[in-house]
C-alpha positions as CSV (number, residue, x, y, z in Angstrom):
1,X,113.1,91.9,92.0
2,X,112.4,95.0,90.2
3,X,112.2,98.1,91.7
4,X,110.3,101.6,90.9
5,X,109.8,105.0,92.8
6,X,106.0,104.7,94.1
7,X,104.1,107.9,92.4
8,X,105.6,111.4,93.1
9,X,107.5,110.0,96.6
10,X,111.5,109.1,96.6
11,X,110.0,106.0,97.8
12,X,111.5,102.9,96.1
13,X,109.8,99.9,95.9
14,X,109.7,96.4,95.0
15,X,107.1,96.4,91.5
16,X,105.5,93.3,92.7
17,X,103.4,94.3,96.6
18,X,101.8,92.3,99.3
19,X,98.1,93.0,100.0
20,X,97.1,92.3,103.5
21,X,93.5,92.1,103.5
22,X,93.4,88.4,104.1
23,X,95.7,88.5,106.9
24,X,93.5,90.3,108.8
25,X,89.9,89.4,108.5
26,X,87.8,87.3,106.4
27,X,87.6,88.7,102.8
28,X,86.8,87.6,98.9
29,X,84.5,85.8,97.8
30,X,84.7,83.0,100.5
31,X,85.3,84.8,103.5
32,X,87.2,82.2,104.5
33,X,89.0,83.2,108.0
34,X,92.9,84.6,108.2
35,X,95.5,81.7,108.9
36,X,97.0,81.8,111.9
37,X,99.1,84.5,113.3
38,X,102.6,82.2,113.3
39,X,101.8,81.9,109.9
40,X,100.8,85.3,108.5
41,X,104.0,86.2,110.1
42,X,105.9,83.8,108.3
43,X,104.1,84.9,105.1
44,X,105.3,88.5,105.4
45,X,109.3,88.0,106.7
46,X,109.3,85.0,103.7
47,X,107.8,87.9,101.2
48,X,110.2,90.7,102.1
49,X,113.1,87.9,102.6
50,X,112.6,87.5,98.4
51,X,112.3,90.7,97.3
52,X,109.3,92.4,98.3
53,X,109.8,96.1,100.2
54,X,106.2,97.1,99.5
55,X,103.3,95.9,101.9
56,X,99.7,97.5,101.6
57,X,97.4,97.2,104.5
58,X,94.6,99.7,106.1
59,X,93.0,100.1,109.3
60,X,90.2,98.5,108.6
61,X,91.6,95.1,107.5
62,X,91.4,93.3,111.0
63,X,93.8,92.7,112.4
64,X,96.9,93.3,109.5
65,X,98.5,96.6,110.9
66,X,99.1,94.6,114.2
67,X,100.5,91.4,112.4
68,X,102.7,93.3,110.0
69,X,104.4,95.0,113.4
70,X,105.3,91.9,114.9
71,X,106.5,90.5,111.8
72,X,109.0,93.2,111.3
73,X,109.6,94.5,115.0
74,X,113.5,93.8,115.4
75,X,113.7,93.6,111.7
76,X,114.6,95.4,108.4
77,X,111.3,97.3,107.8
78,X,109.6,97.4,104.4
79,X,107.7,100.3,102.8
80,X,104.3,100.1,104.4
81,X,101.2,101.9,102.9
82,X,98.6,102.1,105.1
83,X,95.2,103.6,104.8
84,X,92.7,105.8,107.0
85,X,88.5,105.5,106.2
86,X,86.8,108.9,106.1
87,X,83.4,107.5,107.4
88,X,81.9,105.5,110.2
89,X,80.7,101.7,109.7
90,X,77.3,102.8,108.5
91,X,79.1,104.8,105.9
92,X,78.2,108.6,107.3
93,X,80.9,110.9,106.3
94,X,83.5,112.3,109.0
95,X,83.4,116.4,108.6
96,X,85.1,119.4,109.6
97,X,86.8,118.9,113.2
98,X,85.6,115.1,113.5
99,X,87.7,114.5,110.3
100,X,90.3,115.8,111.9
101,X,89.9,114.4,115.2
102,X,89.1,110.7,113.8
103,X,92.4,111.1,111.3
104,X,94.3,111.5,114.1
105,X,93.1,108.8,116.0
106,X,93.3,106.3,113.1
107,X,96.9,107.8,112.1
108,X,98.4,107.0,116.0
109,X,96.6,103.7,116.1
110,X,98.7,102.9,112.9
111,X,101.7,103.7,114.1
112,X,101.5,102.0,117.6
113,X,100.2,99.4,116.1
114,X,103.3,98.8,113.3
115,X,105.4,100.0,115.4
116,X,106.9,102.9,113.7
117,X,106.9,106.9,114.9
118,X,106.8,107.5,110.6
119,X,103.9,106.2,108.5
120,X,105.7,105.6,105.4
121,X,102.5,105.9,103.4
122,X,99.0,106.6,104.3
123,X,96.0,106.7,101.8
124,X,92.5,108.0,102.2
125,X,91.0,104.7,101.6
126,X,88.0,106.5,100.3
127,X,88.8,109.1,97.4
128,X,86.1,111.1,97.2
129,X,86.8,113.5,99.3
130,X,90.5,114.1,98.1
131,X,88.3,114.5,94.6
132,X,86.5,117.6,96.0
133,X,89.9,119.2,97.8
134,X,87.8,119.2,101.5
135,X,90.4,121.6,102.8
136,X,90.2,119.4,106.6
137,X,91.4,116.8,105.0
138,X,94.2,118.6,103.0
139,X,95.2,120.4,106.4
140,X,95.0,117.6,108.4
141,X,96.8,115.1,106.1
142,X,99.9,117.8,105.9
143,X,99.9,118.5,109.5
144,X,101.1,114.8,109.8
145,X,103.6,115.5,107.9
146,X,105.0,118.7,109.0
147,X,104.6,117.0,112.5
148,X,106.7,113.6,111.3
149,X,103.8,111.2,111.4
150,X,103.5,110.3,107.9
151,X,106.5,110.6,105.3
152,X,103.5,110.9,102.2
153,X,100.0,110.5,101.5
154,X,97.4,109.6,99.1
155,X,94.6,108.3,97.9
156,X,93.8,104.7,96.9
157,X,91.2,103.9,94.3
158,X,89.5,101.1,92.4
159,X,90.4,101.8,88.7
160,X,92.0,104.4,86.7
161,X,88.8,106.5,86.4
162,X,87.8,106.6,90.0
163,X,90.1,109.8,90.7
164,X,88.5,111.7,87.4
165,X,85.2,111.7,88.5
């Protein structure tokens, strides 16, 4: 499998990734319902077994985080990207100290729940604030790091032209 160093990070990674979505929680088009966990398991030790060191998951895809740390607990550990949402479910924006406060949260649920003290990755999931340089985030983001928690971070978007707007 070809490899290639993910973005400004020393990061090396496989060029072809797993997306976990699916694993996780209904999603697509047809919504249709994750397999079972035996299985997602499988799926991810079987993708990594040929090749793969990158896997991309979020917070808020179900239950993926939690799979992807059984599948690997015990085990050689890919690169894992993760992602933390800078809103609540009704889509208000987290601000100032809550940003702070609900980063954290997300960033230790992560971890326990991959089972790993070191993110590898974490993306805001949501790139708008990155876009406007919101200080919180910036400070809060690289206190992870200084602190160990997370190795990089990021932002994810849909398209090359998201970020420039």
């Amino acid at each position: 499998m070809q490899s290639a160093t993910l973005g400004s990070t020393n990061l090396r990674v496989s060029v072809l990734g797993l997306g976990t979505v699916e694993l996780g929680m209904p999603y697509g088009l047809s919504k249709t319902s994750p397999p079972d966990d035996e299985v997602c398991i499988r799926l991810l030790q079987h993708a990594v077994d040929r090749g793969v060191t990158y896997i991309d998951t979020a917070a808020a895809y179900g239950r993926s985080e939690e799979l992807i740390g059984r599948a690997f607990a015990g085990r050689t550990r890919p690169v894992i990207a993760t992602k933390v949402t800078l809103r609540d479910a009704d889509g208000t924006p987290w601000t100032g100290a809550r940003m702070t406060t609900e980063i954290r949260a997300s960033i230790d649920r992560s971890r326990r729940l991959l089972g790993t003290d070191t993110l590898d990755l974490v993306q805001i999931h949501n790139a708008e604030a990155v876009i406007a340089r919101d200080t919180n985030l910036t400070e809060a983001m690289e206190a992870h790091v200084q602190a160990g928690a997370v190795r990089h971070w990021g932002a994810s978007t849909y398209g090359e032209q998201a970020p420039m707007a």
